[in-house]
Structures are given as C-alpha cells and as structure tokens.
C-alpha positions as CSV (number, residue, x, y, z in Angstrom):
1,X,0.0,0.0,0.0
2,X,1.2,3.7,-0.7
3,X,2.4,5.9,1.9
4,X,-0.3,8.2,0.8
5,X,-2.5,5.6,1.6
6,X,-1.2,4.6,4.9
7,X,-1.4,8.5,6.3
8,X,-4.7,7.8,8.2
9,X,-3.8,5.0,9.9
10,X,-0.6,6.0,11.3
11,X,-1.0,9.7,11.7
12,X,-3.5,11.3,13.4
13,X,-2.8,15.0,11.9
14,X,-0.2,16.3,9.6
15,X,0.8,20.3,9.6
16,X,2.6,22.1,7.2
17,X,4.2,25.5,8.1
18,X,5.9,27.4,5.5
19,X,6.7,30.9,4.6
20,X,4.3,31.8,1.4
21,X,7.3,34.0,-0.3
22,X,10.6,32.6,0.6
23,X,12.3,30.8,-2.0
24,X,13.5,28.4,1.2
25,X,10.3,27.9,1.4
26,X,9.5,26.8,-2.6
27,X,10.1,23.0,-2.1
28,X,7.1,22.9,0.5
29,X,4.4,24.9,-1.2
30,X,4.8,22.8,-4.2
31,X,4.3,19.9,-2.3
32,X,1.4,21.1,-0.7
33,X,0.2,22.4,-4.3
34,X,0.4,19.7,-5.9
35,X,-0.3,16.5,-3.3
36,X,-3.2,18.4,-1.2
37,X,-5.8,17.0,-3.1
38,X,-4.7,13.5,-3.4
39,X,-3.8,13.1,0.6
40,X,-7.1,14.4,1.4
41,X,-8.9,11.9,-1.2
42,X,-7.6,9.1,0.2
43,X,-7.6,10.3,4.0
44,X,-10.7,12.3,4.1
45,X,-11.1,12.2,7.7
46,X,-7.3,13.0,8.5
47,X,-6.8,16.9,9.3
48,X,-4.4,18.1,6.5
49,X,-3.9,21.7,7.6
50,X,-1.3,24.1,5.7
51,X,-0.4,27.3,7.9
52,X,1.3,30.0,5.4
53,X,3.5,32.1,7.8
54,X,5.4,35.0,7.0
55,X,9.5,34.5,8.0
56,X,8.8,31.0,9.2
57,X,11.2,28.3,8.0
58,X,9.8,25.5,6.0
59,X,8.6,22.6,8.4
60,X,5.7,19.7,8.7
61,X,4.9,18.4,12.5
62,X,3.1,14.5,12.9
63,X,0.7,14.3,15.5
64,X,0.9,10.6,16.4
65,X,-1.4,8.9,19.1
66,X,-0.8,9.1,22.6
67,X,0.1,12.6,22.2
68,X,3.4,11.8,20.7
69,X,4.6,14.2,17.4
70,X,7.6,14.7,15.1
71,X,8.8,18.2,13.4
72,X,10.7,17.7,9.7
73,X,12.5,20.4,8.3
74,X,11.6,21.4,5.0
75,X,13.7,24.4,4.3
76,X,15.7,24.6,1.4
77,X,14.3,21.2,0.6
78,X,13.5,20.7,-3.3
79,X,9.6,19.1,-3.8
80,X,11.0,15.6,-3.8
81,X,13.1,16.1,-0.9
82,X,9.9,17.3,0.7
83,X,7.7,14.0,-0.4
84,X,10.4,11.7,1.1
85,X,10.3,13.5,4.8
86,X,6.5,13.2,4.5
87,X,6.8,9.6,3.6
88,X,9.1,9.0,6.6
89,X,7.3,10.6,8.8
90,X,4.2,8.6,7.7
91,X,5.8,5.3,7.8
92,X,7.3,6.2,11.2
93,X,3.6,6.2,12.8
94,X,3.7,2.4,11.6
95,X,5.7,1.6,14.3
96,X,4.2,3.9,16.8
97,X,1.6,1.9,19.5
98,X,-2.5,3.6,18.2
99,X,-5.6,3.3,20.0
100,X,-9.1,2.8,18.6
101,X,-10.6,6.7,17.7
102,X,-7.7,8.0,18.1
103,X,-7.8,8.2,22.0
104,X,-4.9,7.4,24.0
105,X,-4.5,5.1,27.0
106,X,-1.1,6.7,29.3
107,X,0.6,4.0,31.3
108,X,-0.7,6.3,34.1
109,X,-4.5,5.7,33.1
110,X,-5.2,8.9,32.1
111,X,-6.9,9.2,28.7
112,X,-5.6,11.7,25.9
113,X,-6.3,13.3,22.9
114,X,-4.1,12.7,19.9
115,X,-2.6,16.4,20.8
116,X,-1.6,14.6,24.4
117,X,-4.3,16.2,26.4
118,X,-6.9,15.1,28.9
119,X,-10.2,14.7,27.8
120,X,-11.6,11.8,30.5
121,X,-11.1,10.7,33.8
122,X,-8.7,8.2,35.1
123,X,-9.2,4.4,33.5
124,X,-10.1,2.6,36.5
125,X,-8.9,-0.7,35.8
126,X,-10.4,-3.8,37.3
C-alpha cells in the first residue's frame, strides 16, 4: 500500500508551516500544491492543515497517538526532498503503539487526545 494511503492510519494530523514568499520555502508549497488533493482523497477524515506564515522556516509536524509528534524540516528542501520526509514521517507512525478513535491510554490511566491532552477521567482498571 502507498504511503499516501497509509497516512490515516498512522497519523492522526499532519501540519505544514511554510513561509508563502521565501524561496527556502518553494520545495514545500509545491508539495502542498500539488499533493493536497490526493492526501485528502484518500484520508478524508485525516486533518491536512497548511499554515502559510510569513519569515517562518519550511517545516511539517506528525501528531501521532498518545500525544506523541515529530517536526521535519523542510527548508531549502526541493519538492521531492519534501515528499520523502513526509513519507518517513508517515511510515514512522507504523511503528508507533495507536488506540481505537484515536484516544490514547497513558501507562498512568489517564486518557488523551491525539494532541496529548486530557479529555476523560482516570481508566479505573479492574
């Protein structure tokens, strides 16, 4: 299966942060130009969100289960260069433990959000 494919099952949100001038940033808008349609096609419930940012450097953060997330830099990275840190960071949620709808179980008990916050009371287990 594509990596495309595979971005709803092992990530939980992708973000995309790049300047919407700087030619550091050029790699990562084309990306996003061209690929936006086809990730959200085939992962229509995964949030895809792209956050143009004046004199920001070219990045894309992974929100994982469990509250867990990864930042790859994307400055001065080519479109190609771009697709292949997307792709790892994909592939790296494949190893990464997931919980059913995306909520998270902490070895502590307390239930999270994929963003790593509380949203329930303590698992009492039995």
């Amino acid at each position: 299966m594509s990596w495309r494919a595979l971005l709803s099952r092992n990530v939980q949100e992708i973000r995309f942060v790049f300047c919407p001038q700087a030619p550091s940033s050029a790699g990562a808008r084309e990306f996003v130009k061209k690929n936006y349609a086809d990730l959200k096609t085939l992962n229509p419930r995964t949030p895809i969100v792209v956050r143009p940012w004046h004199d920001e450097q070219a990045r894309v953060i992974a929100l994982y289960d469990f509250g867990e997330k990864e930042l790859g830099k994307l400055d001065n990275l080519n479109e190609s260069e771009v697709e292949g840190v997307v792709r790892d960071l994909v592939l790296r949620g494949s190893g990464l433990p997931t919980s059913p709808n995306g909520l998270g179980l902490r070895p502590s008990g307390e239930i999270v959000d994929p963003l790593g916050r509380q949203v329930g009371e303590h698992y009492a287990s039995s």
